[in-house]
Backbone atoms as SQL, in Angstrom:
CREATE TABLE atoms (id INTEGER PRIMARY KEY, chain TEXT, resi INTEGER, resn TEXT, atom TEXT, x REAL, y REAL, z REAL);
INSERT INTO atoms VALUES
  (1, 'A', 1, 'UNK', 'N', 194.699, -8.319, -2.063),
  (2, 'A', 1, 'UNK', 'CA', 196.084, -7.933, -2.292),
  (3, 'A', 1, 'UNK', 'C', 196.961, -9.001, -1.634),
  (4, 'A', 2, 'UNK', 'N', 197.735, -9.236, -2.402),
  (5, 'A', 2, 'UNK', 'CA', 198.735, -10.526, -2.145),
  (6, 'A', 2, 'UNK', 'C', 199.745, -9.827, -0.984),
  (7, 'A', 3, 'UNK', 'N', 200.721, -11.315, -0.054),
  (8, 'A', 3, 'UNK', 'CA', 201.485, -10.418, 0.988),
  (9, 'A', 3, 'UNK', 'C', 202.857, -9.439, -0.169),
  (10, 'A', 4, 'UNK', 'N', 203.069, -9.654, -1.167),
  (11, 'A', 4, 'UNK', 'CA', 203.785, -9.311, -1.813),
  (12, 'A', 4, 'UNK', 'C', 203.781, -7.894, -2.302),
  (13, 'A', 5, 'UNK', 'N', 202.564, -7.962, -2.559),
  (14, 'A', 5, 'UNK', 'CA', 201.864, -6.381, -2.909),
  (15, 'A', 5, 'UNK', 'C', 202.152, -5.361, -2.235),
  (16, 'A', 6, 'UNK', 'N', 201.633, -6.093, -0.728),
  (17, 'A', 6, 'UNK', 'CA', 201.277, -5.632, 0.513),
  (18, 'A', 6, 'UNK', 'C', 202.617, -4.855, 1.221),
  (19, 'A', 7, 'UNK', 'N', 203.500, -5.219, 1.289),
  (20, 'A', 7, 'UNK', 'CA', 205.047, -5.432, 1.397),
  (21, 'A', 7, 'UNK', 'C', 205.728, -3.858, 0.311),
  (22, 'A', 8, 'UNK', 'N', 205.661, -4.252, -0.927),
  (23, 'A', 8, 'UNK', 'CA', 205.871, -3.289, -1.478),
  (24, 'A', 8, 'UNK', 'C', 204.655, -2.339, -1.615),
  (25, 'A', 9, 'UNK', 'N', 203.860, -1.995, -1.277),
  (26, 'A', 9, 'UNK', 'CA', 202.937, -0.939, -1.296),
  (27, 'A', 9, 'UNK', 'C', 203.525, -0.625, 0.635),
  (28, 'A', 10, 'UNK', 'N', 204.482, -0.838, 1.500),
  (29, 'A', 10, 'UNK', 'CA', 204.520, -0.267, 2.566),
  (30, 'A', 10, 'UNK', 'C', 206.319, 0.203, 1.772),
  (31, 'A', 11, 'UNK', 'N', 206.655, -0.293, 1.016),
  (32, 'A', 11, 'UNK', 'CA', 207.993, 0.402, 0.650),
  (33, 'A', 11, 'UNK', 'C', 208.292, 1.159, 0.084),
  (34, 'A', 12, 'UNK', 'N', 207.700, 1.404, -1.300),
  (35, 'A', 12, 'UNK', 'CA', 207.512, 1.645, -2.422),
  (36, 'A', 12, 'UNK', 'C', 206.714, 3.019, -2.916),
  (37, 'A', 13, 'UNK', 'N', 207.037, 4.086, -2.300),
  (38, 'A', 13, 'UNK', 'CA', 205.690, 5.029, -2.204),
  (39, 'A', 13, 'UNK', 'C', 205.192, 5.752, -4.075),
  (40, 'A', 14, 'UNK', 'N', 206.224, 5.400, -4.802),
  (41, 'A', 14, 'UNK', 'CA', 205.435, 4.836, -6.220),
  (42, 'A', 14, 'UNK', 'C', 204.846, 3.900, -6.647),
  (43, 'A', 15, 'UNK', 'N', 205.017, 2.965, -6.066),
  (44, 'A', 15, 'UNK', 'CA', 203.714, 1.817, -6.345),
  (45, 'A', 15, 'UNK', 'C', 202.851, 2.430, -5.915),
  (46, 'A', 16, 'UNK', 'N', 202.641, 2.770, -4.172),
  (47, 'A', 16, 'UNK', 'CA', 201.645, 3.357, -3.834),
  (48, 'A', 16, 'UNK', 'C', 200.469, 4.177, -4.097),
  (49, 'A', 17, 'UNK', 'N', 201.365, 5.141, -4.905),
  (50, 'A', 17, 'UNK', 'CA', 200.647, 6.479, -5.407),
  (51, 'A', 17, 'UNK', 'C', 199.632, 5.329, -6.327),
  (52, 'A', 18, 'UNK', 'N', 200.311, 3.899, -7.110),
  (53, 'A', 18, 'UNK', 'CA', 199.878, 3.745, -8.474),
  (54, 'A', 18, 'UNK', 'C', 198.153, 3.125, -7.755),
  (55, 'A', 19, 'UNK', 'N', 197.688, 2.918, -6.163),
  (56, 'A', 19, 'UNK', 'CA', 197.114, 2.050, -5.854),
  (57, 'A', 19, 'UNK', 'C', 195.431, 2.517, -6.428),
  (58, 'A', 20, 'UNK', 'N', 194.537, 1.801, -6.456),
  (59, 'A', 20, 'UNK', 'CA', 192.992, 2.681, -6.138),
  (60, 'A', 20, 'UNK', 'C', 192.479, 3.359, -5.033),
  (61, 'A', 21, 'UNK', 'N', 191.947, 4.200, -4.469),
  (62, 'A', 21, 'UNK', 'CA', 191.564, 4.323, -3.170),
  (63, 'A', 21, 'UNK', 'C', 190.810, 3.192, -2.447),
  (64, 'A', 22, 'UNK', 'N', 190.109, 2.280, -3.406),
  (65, 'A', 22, 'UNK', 'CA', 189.931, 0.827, -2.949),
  (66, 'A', 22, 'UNK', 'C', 190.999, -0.262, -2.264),
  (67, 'A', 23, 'UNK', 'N', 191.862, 0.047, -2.815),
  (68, 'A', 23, 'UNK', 'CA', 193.391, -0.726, -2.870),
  (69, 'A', 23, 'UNK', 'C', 194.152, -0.108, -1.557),
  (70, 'A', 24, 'UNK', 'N', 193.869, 1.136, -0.950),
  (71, 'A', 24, 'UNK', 'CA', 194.444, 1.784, -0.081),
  (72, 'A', 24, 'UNK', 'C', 193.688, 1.433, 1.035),
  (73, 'A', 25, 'UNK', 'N', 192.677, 1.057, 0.754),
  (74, 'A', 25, 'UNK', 'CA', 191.318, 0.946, 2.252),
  (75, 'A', 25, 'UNK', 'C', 191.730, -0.240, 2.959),
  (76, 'A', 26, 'UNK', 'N', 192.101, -1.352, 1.893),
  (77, 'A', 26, 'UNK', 'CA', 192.319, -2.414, 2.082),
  (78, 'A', 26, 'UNK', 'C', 194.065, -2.692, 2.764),
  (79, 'A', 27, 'UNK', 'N', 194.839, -1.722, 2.456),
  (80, 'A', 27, 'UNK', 'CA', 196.225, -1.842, 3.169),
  (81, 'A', 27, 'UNK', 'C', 196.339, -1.571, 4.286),
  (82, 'A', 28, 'UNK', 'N', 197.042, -3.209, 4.727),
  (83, 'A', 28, 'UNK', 'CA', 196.917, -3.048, 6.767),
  (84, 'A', 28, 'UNK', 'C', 197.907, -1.826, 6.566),
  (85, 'A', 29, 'UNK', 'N', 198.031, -1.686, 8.444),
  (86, 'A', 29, 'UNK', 'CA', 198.530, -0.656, 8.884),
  (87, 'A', 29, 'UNK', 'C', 200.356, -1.372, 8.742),
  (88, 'A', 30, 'UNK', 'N', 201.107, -0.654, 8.493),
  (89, 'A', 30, 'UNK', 'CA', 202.460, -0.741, 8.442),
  (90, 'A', 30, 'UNK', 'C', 202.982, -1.276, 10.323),
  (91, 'A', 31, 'UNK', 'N', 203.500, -2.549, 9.727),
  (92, 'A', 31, 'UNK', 'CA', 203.487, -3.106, 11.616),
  (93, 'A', 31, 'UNK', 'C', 204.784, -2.207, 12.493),
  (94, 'A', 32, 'UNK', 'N', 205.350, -1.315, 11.622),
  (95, 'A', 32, 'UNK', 'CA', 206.469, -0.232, 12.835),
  (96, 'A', 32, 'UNK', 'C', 205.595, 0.851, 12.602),
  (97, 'A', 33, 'UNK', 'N', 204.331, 0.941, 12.904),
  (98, 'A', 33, 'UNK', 'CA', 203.444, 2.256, 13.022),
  (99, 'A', 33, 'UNK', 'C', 204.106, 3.241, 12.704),
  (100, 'A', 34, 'UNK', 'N', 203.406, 4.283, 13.246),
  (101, 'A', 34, 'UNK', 'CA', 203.503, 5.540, 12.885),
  (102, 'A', 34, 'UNK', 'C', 203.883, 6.775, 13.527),
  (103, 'A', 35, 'UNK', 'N', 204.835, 7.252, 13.472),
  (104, 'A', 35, 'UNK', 'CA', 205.342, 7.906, 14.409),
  (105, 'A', 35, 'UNK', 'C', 205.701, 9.351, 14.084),
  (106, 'A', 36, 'UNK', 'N', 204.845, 9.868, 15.102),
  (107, 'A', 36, 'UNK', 'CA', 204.193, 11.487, 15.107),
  (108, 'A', 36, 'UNK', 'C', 205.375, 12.063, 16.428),
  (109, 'A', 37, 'UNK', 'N', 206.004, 13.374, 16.596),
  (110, 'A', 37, 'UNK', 'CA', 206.760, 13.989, 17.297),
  (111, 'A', 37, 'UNK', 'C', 206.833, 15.434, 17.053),
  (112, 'A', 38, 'UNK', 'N', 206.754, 15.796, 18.160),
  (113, 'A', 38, 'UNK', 'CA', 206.981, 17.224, 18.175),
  (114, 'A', 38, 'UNK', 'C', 207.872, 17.776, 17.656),
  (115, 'A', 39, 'UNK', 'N', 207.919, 18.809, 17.207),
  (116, 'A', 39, 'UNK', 'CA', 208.999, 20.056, 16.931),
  (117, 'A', 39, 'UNK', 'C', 209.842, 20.372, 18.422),
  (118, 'A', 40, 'UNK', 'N', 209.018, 20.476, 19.487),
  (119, 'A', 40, 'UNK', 'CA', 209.866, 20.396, 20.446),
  (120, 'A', 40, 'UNK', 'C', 210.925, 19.583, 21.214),
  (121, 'A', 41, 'UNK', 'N', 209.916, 18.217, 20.959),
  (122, 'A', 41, 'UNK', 'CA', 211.099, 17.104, 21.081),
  (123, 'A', 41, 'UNK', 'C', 211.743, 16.764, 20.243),
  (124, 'A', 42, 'UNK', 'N', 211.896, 17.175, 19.100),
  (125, 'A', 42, 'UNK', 'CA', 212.715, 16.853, 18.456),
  (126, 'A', 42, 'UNK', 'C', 214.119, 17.864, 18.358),
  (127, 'A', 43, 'UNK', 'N', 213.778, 19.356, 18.732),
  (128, 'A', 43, 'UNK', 'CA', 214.807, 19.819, 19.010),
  (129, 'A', 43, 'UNK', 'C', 215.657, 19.663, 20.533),
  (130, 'A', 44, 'UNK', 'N', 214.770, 19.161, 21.548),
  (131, 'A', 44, 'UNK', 'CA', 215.297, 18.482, 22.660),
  (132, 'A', 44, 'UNK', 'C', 216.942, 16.988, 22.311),
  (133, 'A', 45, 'UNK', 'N', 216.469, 16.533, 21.651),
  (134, 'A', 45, 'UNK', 'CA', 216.937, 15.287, 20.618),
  (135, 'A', 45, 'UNK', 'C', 218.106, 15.856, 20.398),
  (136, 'A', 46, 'UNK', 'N', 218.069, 16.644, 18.911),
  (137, 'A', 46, 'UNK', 'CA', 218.968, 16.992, 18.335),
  (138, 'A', 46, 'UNK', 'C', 219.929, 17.406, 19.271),
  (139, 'A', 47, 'UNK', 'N', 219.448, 19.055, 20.533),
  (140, 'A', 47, 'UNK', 'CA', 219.969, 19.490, 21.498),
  (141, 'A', 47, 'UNK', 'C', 220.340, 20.721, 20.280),
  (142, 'A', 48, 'UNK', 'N', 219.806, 20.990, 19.618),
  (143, 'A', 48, 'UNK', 'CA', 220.004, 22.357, 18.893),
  (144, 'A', 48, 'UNK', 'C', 221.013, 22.197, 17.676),
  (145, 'A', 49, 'UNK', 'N', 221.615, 20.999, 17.821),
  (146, 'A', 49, 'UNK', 'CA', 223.247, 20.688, 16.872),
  (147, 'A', 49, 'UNK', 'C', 223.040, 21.323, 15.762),
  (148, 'A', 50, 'UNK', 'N', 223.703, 20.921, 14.556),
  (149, 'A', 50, 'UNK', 'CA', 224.105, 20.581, 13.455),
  (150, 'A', 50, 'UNK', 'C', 224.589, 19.665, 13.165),
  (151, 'A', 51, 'UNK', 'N', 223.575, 18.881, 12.003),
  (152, 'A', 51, 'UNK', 'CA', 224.168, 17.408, 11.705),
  (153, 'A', 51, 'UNK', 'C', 225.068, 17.413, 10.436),
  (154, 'A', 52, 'UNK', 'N', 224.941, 18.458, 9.419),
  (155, 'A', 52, 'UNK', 'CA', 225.884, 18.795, 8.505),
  (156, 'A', 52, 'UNK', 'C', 226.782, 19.319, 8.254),
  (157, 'A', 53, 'UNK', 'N', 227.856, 19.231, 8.078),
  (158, 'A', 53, 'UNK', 'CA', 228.642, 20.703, 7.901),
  (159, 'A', 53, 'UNK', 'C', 228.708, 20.727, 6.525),
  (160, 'A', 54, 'UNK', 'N', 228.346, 22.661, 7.241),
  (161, 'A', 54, 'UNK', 'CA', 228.039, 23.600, 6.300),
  (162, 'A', 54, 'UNK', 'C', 229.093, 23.566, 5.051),
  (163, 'A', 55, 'UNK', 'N', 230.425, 23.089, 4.786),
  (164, 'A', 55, 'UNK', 'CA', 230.891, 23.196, 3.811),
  (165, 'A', 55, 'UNK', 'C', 230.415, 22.438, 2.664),
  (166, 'A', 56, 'UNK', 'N', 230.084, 21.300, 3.892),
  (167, 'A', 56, 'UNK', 'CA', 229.566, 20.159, 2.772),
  (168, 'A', 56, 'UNK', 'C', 228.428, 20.034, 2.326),
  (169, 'A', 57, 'UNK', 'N', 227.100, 20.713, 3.255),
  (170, 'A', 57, 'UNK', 'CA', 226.472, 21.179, 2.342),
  (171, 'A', 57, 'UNK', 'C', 225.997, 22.253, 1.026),
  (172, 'A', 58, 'UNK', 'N', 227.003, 23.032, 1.173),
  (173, 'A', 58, 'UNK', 'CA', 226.761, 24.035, 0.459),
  (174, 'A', 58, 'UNK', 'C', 227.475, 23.703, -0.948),
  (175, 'A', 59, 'UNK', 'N', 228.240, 23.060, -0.888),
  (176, 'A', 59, 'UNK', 'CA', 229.688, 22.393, -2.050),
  (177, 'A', 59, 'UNK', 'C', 228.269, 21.306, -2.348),
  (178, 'A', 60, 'UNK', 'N', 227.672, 20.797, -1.903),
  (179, 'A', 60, 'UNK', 'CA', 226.348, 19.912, -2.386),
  (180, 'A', 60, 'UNK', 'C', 225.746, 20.438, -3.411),
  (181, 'A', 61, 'UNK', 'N', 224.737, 21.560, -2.484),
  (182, 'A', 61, 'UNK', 'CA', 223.709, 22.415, -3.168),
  (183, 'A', 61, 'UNK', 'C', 224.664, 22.917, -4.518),
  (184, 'A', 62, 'UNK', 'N', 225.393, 23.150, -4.650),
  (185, 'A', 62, 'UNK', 'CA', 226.138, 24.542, -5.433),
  (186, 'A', 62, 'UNK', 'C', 226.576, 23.439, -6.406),
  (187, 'A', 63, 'UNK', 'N', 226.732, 22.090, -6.637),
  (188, 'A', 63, 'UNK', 'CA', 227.539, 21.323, -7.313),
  (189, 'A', 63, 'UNK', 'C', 226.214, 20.536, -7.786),
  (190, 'A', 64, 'UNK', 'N', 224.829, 19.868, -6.961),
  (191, 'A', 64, 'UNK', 'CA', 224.449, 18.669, -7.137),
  (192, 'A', 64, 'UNK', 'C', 224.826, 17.500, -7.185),
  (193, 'A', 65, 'UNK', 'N', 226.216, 17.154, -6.034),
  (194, 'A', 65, 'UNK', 'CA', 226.588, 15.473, -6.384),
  (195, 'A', 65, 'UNK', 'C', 227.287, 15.666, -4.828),
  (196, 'A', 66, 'UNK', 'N', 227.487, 14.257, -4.265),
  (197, 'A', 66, 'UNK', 'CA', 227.828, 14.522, -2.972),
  (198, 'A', 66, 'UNK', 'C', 229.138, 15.038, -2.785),
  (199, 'A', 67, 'UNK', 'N', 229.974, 15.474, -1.713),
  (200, 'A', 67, 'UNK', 'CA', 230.781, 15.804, -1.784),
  (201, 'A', 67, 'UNK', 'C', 231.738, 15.193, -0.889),
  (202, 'A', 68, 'UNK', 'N', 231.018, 13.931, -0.194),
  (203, 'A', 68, 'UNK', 'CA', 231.774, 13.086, 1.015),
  (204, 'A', 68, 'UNK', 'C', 231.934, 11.930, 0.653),
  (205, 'A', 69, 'UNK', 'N', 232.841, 11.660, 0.901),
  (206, 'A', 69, 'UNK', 'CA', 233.004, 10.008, 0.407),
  (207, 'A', 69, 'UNK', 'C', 232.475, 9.186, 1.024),
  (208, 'A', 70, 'UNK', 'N', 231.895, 7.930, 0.480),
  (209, 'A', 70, 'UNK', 'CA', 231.401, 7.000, 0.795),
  (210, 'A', 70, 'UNK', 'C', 231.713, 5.734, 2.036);
């Protein structure tokens, strides 16, 4: 697999899917690893917030198109 491949098979998670399981054995590891976290620390993180407001998500869901400007 070319570095090109290689590159978009770490971006691309439809190329990916398109790979062989041969083709997957062979893909290094993604060099910003992999990063596993708790449910606990992650609500430590957050600190319990809300990152959305609720108007704007719900005017989302209820519409399908964003509702915040760019």
């Amino acid at each position: 697999m070319n570095k090109a491949d290689v590159i978009r098979a770490w971006k691309d998670p439809l190329y990916r899917a398109t790979l062989t399981p041969e083709e997957l054995a062979q893909l290094p590891d993604h060099p910003s690893g992999v990063l596993e976290i708790q449910d606990e620390q992650l609500r430590g993180v957050a600190g319990l917030a809300e990152t959305t407001a609720q108007t704007c998500t719900e005017f989302s869901f209820n519409n399908f198109r964003r509702c915040c400007p760019r």
